[in-house]
C-alpha positions as CSV (number, residue, x, y, z in Angstrom):
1,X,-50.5,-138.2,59.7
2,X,-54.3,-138.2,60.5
3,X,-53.7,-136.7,63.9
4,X,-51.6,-134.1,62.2
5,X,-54.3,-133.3,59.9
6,X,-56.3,-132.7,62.9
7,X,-53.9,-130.9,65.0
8,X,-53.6,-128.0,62.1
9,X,-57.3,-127.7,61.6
10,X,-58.2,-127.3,65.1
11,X,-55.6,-124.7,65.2
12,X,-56.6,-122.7,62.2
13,X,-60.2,-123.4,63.6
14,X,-58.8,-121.2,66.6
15,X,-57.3,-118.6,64.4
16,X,-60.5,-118.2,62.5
17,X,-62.7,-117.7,65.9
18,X,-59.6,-115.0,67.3
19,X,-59.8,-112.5,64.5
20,X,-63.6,-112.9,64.1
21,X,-63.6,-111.8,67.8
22,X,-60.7,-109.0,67.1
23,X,-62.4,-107.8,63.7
24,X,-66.6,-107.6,65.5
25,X,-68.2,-105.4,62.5
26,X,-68.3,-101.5,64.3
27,X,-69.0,-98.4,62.3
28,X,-67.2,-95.1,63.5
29,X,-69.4,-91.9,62.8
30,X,-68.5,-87.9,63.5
31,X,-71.2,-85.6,63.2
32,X,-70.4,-81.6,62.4
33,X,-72.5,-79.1,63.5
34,X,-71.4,-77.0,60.8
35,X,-73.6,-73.7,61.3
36,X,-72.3,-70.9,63.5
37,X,-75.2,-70.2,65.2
38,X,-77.1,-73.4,66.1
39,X,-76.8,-76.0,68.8
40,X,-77.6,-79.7,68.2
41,X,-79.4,-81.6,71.3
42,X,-77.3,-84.6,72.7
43,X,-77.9,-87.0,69.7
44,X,-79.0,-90.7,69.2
45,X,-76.8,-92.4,67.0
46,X,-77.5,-95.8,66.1
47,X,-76.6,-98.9,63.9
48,X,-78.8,-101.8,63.4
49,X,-81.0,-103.4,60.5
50,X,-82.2,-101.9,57.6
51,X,-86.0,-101.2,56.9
52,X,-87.5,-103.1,60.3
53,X,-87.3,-99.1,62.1
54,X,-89.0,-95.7,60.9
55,X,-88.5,-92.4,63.4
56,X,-90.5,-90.6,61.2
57,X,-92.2,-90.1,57.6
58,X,-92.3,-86.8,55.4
59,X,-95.9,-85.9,55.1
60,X,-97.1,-87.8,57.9
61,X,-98.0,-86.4,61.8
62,X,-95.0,-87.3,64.4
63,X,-95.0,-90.1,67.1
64,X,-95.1,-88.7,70.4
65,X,-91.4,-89.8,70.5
66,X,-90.0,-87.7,67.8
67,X,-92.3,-84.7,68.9
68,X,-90.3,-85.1,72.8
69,X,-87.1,-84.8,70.6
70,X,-87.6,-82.0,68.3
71,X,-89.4,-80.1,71.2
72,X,-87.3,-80.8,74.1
73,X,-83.9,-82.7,72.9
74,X,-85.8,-85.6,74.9
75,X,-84.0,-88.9,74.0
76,X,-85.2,-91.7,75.8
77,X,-88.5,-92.3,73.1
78,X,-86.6,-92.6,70.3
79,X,-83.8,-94.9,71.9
80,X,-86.3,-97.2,73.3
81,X,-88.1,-97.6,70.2
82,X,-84.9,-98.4,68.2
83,X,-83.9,-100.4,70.8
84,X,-87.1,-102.3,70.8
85,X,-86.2,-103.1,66.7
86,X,-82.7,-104.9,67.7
87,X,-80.3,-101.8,67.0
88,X,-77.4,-100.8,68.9
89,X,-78.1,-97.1,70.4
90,X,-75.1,-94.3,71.7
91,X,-76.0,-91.5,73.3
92,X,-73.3,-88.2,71.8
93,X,-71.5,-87.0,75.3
94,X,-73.3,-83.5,75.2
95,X,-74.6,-80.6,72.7
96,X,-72.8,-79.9,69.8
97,X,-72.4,-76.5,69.6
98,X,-72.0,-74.6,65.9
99,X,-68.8,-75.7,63.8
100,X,-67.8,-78.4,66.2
101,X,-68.3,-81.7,66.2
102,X,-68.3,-85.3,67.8
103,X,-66.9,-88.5,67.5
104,X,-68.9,-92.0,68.0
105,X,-68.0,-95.9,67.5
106,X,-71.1,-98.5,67.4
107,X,-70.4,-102.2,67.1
108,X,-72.7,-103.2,65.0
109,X,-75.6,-105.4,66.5
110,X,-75.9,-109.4,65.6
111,X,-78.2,-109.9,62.4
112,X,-79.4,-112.5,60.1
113,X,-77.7,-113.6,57.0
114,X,-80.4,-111.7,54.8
115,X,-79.9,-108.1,56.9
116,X,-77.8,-105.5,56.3
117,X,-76.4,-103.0,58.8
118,X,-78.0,-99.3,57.9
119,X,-77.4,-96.5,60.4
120,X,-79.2,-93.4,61.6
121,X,-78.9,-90.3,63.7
122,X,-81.0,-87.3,65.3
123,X,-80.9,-84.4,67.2
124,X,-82.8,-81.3,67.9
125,X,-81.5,-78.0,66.5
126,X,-82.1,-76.3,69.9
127,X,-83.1,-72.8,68.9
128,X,-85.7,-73.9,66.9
129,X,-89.6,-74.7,68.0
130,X,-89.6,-78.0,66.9
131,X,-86.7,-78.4,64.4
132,X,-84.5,-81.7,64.3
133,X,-81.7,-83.1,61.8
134,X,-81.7,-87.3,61.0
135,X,-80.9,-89.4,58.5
136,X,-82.0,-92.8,59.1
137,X,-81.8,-96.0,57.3
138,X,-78.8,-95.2,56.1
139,X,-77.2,-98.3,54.4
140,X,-73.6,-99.0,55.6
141,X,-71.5,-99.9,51.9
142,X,-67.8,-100.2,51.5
143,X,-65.3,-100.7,53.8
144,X,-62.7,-98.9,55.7
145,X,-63.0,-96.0,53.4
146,X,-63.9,-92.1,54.9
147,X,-67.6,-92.0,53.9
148,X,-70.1,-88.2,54.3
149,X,-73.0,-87.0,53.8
150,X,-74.8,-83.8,55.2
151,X,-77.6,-84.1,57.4
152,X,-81.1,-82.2,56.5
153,X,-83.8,-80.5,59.2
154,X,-87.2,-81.3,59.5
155,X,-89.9,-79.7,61.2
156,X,-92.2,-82.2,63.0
157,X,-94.6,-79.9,62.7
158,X,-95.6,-80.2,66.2
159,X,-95.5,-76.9,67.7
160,X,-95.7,-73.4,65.8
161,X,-92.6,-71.8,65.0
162,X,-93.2,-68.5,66.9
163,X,-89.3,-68.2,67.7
164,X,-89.9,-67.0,70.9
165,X,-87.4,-67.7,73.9
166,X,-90.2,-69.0,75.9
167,X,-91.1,-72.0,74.0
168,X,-87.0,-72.8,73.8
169,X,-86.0,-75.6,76.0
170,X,-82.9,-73.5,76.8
171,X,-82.8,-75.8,80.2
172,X,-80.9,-78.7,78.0
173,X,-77.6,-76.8,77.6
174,X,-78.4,-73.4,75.6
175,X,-78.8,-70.0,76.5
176,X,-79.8,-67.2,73.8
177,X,-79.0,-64.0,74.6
178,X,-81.2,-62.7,77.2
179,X,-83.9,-65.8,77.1
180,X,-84.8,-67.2,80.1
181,X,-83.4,-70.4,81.4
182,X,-86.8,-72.5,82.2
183,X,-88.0,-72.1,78.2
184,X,-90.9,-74.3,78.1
185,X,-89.4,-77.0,75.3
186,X,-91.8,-80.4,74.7
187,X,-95.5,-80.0,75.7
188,X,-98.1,-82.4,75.0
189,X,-101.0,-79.7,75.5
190,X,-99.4,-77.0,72.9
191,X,-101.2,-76.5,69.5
192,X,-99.7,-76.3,66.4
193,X,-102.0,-73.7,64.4
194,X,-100.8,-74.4,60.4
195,X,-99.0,-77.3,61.2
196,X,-99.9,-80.8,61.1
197,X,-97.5,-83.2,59.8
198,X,-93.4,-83.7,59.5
199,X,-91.8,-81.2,56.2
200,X,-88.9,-80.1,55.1
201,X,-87.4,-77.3,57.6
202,X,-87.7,-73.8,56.4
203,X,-85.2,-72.1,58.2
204,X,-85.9,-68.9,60.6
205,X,-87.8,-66.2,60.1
206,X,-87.1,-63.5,62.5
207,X,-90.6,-63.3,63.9
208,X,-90.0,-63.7,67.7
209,X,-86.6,-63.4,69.8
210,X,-84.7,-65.7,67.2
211,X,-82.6,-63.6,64.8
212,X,-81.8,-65.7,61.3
213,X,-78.5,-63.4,61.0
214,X,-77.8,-65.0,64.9
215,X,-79.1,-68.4,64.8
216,X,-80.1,-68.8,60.8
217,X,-79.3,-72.0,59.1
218,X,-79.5,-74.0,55.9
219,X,-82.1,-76.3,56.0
220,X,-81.0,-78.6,53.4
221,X,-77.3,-79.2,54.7
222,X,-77.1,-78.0,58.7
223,X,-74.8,-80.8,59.6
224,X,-72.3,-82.8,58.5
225,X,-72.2,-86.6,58.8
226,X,-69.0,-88.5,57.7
227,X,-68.6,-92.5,58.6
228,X,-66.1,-95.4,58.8
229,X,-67.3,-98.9,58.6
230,X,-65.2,-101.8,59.6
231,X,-67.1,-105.0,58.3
């Protein structure tokens, strides 16, 4: 009887470690570009912790890191940094051009029984100076269920919007018009006149080569981010 006993519980012991293997927590995000006029940078999507990571704060001046993305779609900062705080980084496949979109799954990194899993995402809006969307900290809830919620822009306040083709890093997959291909995108020596710290994005103005009725946008709700997450 006893070795019975101990037969069935080694078994269901071994049932127990198979579908925690089959069932690792993974979240499954899409991100819409839903303007028709933008082009997001190849994103960062990432799952991880909550509260140990910060790309950025309103009010306050940008990290070098986030100034390489919203200037130049440069990703390798930001992943190394989130990295660095135990989360699990994708790179998207390429730009997301306006009204499409993209589809990602993360498993969800190994965390202590006091964490939760939040997620985060950011890209450059690539006709912009230095405009980016994110959410970050995100905090995964629920299960299963089709989750959204749209994505704002920032200025980091790192460059001055002048709008011109030249300071466009049209060299990381976008071409406006007749700009030329080696726009200038992320550099450390640039000014930023007016500008100090990371705000809410206020759209285009038409002042340079950037038309708002071309490339215009609304700040508050450029993009689209809808999530699955499979505890």
């Amino acid at each position: 009887m006893r070795k019975s006993i101990f037969a069935v519980s080694i078994l269901l012991a071994a049932v127990v470690v198979k579908a925690t293997v089959a069932t690792a927590a993974s979240v499954t995000v899409m991100l819409h570009n839903i303007t028709d006029g933008q082009t997001l940078s190849r994103p960062i999507y990432g799952v991880g912790p909550c509260g140990v990571t910060t790309m950025f704060n309103e009010g306050k001046i940008a990290s070098v890191a986030l100034e390489q993305m919203a200037e130049g779609g440069i990703s390798s900062p930001l992943v190394t940094f989130l990295q660095s705080k135990g989360w699990k980084v994708l790179l998207g496949p390429g730009t997301i051009l306006g009204n499409n979109s993209q589809t990602m799954t993360i498993t969800v990194p190994s965390m202590t029984a006091t964490q939760h899993p939040c997620i985060a995402v950011i890209s450059m809006l690539v006709p912009t100076n230095d405009g980016f969307i994110a959410l970050q900290d995100l905090y995964l809830f629920g299960g299963y269920a089709l989750r959204w919620m749209y994505v704002p822009a920032y200025d980091a306040g790192t460059e001055y919007n002048d709008e011109l083709c030249a300071s466009i890093p049209t060299a990381i997959g976008y071409t406006y018009g007749t700009c030329p291909v080696n726009g200038q995108g992320f550099n450390s020596t640039k000014p930023w006149p007016r500008e100090r710290t990371v705000t809410a994005h206020k759209g285009l103005h038409g002042r340079g080569n950037l038309k708002p009725a071309d490339s215009g946008f609304n700040p508050e709700r450029p993009a689209k981010l809808m999530f699955w997450y499979n505890p």
